[in-house]
N, C-alpha and C positions, 0 to 999 in steps of 0.2 A: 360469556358470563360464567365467573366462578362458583361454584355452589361446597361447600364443606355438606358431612354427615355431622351426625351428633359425637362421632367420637373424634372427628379431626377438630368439631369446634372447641372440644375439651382441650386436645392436646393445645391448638392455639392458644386457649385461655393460660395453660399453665406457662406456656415458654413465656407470655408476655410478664406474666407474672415473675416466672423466673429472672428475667430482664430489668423490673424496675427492682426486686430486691435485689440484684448482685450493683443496679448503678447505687442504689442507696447506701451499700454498703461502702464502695468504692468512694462516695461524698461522705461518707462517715470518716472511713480510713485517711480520709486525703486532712478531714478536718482535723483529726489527733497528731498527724505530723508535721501539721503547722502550729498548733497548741505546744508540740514535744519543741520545737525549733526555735517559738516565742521562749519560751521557759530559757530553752540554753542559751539562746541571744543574751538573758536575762543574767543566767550565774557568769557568763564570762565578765561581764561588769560586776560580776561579784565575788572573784577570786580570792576571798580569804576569810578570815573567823576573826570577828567581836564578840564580844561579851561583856554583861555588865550585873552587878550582884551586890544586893542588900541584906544584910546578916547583921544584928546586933548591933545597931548604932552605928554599924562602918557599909561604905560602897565601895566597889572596886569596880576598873576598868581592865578586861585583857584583850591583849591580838596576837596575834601570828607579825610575822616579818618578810615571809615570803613575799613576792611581784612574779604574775605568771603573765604569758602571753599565749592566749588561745591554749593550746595543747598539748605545745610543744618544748617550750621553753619555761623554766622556771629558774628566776634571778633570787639568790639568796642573799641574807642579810652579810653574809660573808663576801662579797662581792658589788652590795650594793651599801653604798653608804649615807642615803637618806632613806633609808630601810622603813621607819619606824611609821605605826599608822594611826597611832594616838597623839593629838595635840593639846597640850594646855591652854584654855582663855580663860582669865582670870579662877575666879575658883571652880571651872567646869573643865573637865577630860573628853575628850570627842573624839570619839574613835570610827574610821570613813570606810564603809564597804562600797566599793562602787571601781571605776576608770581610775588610773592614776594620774590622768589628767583635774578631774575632782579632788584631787587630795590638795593638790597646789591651786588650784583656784579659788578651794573653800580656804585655806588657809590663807591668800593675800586678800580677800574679802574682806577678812575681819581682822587681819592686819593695820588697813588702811579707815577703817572705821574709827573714829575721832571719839565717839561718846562709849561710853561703856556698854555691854552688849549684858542685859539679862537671859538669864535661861532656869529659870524659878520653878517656873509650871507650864504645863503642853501648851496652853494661850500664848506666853510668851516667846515660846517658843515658835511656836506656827506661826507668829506675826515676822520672828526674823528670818526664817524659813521660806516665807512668802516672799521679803524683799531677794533674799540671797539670790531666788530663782528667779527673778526680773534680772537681775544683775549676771546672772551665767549666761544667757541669754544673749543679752546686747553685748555685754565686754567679752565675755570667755566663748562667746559662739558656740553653746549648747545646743545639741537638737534634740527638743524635746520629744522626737516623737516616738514613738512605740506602738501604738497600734489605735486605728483611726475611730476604732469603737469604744475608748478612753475617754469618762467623763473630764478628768483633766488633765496635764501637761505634765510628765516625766520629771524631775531632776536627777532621773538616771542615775542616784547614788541611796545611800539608806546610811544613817548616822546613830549611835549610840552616843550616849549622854548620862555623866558621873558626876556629882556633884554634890556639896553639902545641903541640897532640900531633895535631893531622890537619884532615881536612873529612872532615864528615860530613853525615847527609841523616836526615831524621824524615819516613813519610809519613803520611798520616792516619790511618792504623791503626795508627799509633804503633811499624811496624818501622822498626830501624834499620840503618844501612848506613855503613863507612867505606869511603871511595874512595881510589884509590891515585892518580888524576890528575886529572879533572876530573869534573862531575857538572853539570845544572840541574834548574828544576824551572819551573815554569807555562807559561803558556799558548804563551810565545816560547820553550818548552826547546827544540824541535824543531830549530830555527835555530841555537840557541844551542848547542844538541850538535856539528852538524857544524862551524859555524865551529871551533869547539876540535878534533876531530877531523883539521880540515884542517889546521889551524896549530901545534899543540900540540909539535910538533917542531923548529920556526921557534925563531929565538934571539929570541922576544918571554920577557918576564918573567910571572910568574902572574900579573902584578897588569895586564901589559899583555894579556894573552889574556882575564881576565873582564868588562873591559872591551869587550876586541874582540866575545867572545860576545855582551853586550849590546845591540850598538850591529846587532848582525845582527839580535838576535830584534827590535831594535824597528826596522829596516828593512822587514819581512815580514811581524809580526805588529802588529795593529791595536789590541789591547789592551796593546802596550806601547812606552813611549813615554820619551826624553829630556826631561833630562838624565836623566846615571848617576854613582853612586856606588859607590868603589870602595875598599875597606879590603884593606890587608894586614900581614903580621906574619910575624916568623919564626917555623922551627920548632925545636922543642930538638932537640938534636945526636942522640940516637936515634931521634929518625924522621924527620930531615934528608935521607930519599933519594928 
């Protein structure tokens, strides 16, 4: 039979202790490096800088032209000749942060769509949003998954939206959002936020701030890269403010 004193019971007590804080810690650690690895899974599908900006009756749309792969490779517009990452559908600009895969899928989507395609307000929006992601699904064999704790189903892309009733924003999980001044979205937003933040007061034009946000996120971030392209359009008299 074993018997401890009062001081080996102490010492037991603390090692055990010591034991369950260093596993805790170790389940803490382990969870922030699968958080940090979700996140990066995340930017490599979102290798570049949109932007979209409301200023005085006008909206603009900008992006980069860069296409990277993972870390290593980066294909410039000099080199790649369907480079660009903005598309016109009727009077709206959409510009696709995500797979490059997505870019060509979203765009034969609504190629092949027979009736006009509204994109007015976040409703109508999220209604063709909804269909798109049934349709990437079955024809484009998306896998929506990302992580299994996800109330819903990935479209693994994030989309900005220009247009004469506002700018708007689609993120992968298909919620929507109208912005009342500017907005980005990939891997150079961060950049690209504050430049607009800083200047967005400045007597630059919308069309001259999403450019300028541009031209910062691909100054700082590495995944995105000149030239940039830059659309704008006004907006109708009621939501001219």
């Amino acid at each position: 039979m074993l018997t401890l004193d009062g001081e080996n019971v102490v010492l037991l007590r603390w090692n055990c202790a010591a034991e369950a804080s260093m596993m805790s810690r170790r389940d803490e650690s382990e969870g922030l490096r699968r958080n940090f690895y979700q996140s990066y899974s995340f930017l490599k599908d979102s290798m570049t800088t949109i932007v979209v900006v409301k200023k005085l009756g006008q909206v603009a749309i900008a992006a980069d032209t860069m296409t990277k792969y993972g870390s290593y490779m980066n294909e410039r517009a000099t080199y790649i000749a369907n480079h660009e990452k903005i598309f016109q559908l009727g009077q709206s600009y959409i510009g696709l942060s995500g797979p490059a895969t997505a870019d060509l899928a979203i765009k034969d989507f609504f190629a092949r769509k027979k009736n006009n395609v509204k994109l007015d307000t976040p409703l109508e929006i999220f209604r063709i949003w909804n269909e798109l992601h049934q349709v990437l699904k079955d024809e484009y064999f998306l896998n929506p998954t990302k992580d299994q704790d996800d109330s819903f189903e990935s479209s693994r892309s994030r989309v900005l939206i220009a247009n004469p009733h506002g700018i708007f924003g689609v993120d992968s999980y298909r919620f929507v959002q109208e912005f009342t001044k500017f907005y980005a979205y990939g891997s150079g937003s961060e950049f690209a936020m504050g430049a607009l933040f800083a200047a967005y007061d400045s007597d630059r034009s919308a069309s001259e701030l999403a450019t300028l946000a541009v031209k910062a996120a691909a100054e700082f971030d590495d995944a995105t890269g000149e030239p940039i392209t830059t659309y704008s359009l006004a907006l109708k008299k009621q939501r001219a403010k």
